[in-house]
C-alpha positions as CSV (number, residue, x, y, z in Angstrom):
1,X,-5.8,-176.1,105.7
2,X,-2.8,-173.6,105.7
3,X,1.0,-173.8,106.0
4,X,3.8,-171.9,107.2
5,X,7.7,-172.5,106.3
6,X,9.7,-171.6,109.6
7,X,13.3,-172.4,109.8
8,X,14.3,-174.5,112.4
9,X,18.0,-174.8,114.5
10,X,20.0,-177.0,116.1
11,X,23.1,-176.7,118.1
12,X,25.2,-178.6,120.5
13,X,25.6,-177.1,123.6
14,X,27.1,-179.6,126.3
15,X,25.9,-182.8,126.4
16,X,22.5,-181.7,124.5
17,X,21.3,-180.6,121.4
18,X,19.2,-177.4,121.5
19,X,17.0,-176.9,119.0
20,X,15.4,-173.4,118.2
21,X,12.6,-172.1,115.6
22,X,14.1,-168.9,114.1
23,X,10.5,-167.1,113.8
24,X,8.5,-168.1,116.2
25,X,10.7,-168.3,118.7
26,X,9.8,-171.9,120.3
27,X,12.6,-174.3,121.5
28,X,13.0,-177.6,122.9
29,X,16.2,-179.9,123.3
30,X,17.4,-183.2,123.3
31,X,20.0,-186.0,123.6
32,X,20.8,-186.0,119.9
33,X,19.4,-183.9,117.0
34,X,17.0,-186.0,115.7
35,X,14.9,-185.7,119.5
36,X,16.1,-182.0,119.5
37,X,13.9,-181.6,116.0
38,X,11.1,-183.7,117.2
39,X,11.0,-182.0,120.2
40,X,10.8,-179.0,118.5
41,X,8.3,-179.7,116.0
42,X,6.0,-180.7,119.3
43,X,6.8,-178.0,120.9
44,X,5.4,-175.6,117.7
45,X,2.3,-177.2,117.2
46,X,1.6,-176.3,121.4
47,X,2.5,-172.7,120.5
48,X,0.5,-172.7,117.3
49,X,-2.6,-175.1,118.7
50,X,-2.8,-172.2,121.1
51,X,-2.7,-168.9,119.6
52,X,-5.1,-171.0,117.4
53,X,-7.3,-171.3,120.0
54,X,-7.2,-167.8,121.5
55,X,-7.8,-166.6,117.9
56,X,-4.4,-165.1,117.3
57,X,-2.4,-167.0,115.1
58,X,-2.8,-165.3,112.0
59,X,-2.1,-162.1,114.2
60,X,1.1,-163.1,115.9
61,X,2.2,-164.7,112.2
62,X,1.5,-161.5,110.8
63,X,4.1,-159.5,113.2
64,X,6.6,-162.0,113.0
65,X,6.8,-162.1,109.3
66,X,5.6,-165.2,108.4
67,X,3.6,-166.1,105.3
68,X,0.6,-168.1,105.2
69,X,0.1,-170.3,101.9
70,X,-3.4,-172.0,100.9
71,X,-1.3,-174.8,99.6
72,X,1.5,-177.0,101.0
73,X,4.9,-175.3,99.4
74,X,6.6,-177.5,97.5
75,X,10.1,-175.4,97.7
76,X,11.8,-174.7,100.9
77,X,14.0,-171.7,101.2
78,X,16.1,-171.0,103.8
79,X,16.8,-167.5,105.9
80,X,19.2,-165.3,104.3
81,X,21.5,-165.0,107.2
82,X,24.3,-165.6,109.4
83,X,24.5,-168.9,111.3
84,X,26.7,-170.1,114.0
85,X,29.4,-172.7,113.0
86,X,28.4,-176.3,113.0
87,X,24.5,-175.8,113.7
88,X,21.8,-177.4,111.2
89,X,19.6,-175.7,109.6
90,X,15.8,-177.4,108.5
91,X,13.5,-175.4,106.6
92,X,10.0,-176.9,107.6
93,X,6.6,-176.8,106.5
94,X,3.8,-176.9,109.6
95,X,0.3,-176.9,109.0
96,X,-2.4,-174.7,110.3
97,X,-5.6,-176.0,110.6
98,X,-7.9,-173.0,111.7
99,X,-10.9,-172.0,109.1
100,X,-10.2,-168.9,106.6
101,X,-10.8,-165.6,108.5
């Protein structure tokens, strides 16, 4: 198996709470933030379950920047960057499970 850190958002907007995965550009939504984050983490093993199966992921990881570990990382960091007032921020491990290329 292999893992990724991606950093995952969330953000009223109305009624809902949108949730967003800075790299890899999945999002979902939800009635409060704990269904916008599990929403979202469904959401990102779709999009990685399928670039798995078209043979891609480690491609489309690649382009976007984000590193593969042989082991599950024990330290989270988050982006160094600017986010909007009020959102939550969730640095998250996912795990891969496509053989070694």
């Amino acid at each position: 198996m292999e893992y990724i850190i991606v950093t995952f958002m969330v953000e009223r907007e109305g009624e809902y709470y949108v949730s967003k995965c800075l790299e890899l550009g999945t999002a979902s939504f939800g009635r409060n933030e704990k269904e916008a984050l599990e929403n979202l983490v469904d959401a990102t093993e779709v999009y990685l379950d399928t670039l798995e199966d078209l043979g891609e992921c480690r491609l489309v990881l690649k382009e976007k920047g984000v590193r593969l570990y042989s082991y599950e990382p024990a330290e989270l960091e988050v982006r160094r960057a600017k986010f909007p007032a009020g959102s939550i921020i969730q640095p998250t491990v996912m795990t891969l499970q496509t053989a070694p290329a």
